[in-house]
C-alpha positions, -999 to 999 in steps of 0.1 A, spaced: -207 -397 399 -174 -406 407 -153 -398 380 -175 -364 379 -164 -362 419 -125 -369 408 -128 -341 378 -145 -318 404 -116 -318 431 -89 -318 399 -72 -350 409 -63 -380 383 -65 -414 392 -59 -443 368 -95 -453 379 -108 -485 356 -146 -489 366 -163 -523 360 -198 -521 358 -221 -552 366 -258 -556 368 -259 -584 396 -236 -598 424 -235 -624 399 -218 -609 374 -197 -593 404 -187 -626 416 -178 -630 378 -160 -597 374 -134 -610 404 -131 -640 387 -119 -626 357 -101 -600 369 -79 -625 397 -78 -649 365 -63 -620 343 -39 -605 377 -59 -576 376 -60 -560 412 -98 -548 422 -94 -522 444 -133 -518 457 -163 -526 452 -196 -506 452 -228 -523 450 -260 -523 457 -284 -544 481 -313 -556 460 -303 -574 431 -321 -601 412 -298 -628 417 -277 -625 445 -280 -592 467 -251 -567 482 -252 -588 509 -249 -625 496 -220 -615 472 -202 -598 503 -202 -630 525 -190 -647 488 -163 -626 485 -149 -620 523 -147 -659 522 -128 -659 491 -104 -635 507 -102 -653 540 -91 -686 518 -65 -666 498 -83 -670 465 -87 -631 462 -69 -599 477 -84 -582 498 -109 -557 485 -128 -528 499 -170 -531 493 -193 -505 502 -236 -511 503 -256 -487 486 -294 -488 492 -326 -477 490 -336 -501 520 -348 -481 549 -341 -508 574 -310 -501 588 -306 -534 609 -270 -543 591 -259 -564 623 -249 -598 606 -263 -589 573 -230 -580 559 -195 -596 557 -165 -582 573 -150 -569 539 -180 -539 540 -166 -509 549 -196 -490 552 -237 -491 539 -247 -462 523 -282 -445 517 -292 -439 476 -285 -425 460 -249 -416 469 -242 -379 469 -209 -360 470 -199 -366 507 -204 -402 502 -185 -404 472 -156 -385 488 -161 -411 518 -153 -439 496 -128 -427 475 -107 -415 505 -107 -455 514 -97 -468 478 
C-alpha cells in the first residue's frame, strides 16, 4: 500500500521495506540492520503477534534508543483491537496507533513523518 500510495502522488523515494512476521524478527531486523550501518527509518507493525506484540517490541526498541544502541526510529501501531485504551501500553518511540487496515489517509500520515 505504500509504495502503491508513493506511485499514486508521483513521488520517488529510495524506500527499502523490510518485511517481518513478528516483533521478533523486528527486533532481529534492527539488529541486522545497526550491525550492517543500515539506518531504519520507521517502523510499522502490528499489535497482535505470536511472539512478542507491537507493543512489547516498542518498549524493546525505545529502550535500545534511550541506551544509544540504536538511532532513533519512528514506529507506528496498526490494529485490529477495538480497545483503544493505549495509555501506557506503548513506548515513547510510537508515533501514532492506527485502525486496520490502514487506508490512504493513514498511509499519507506516516509517510509525511518518515
Amino acid at each position: 500500500m505504500i509504495t502503491a500510495e508513493l506511485k499514486s502522488m508521483n513521488k520517488y523515494v529510495d524506500l527499502k521495506i523490510i518485511e517481518a512476521n513478528d516483533g521478533l524478527e523486528c527486533l532481529l531486523a534492527l539488529y541486522l540492520a545497526n550491525k550492517m550501518n543500515i539506518q531504519i527509518n520507521a517502523i510499522i507493525s502490528d499489535e497482535t503477534m505470536p511472539f512478542i506484540s507491537g507493543s512489547q517490541s516498542s518498549h524493546i526498541i525505545y529502550d535500545l534508543f534511550s541506551r544509544g544502541v540504536i538511532s532513533k526510529v519512528n514506529m507506528f501501531i496498526s490494529t485490529a483491537l477495538h480497545d483503544c485504551n493505549t495509555n501506557g501500553k506503548y513506548s515513547q518511540i510510537v508515533k501514532k496507533v492506527y485502525s486496520k487496515p490502514l487506508n490512504k489517509q493513514s498511509v499519507n500520515e506516516i509517510l509525511k513523518q518518515i
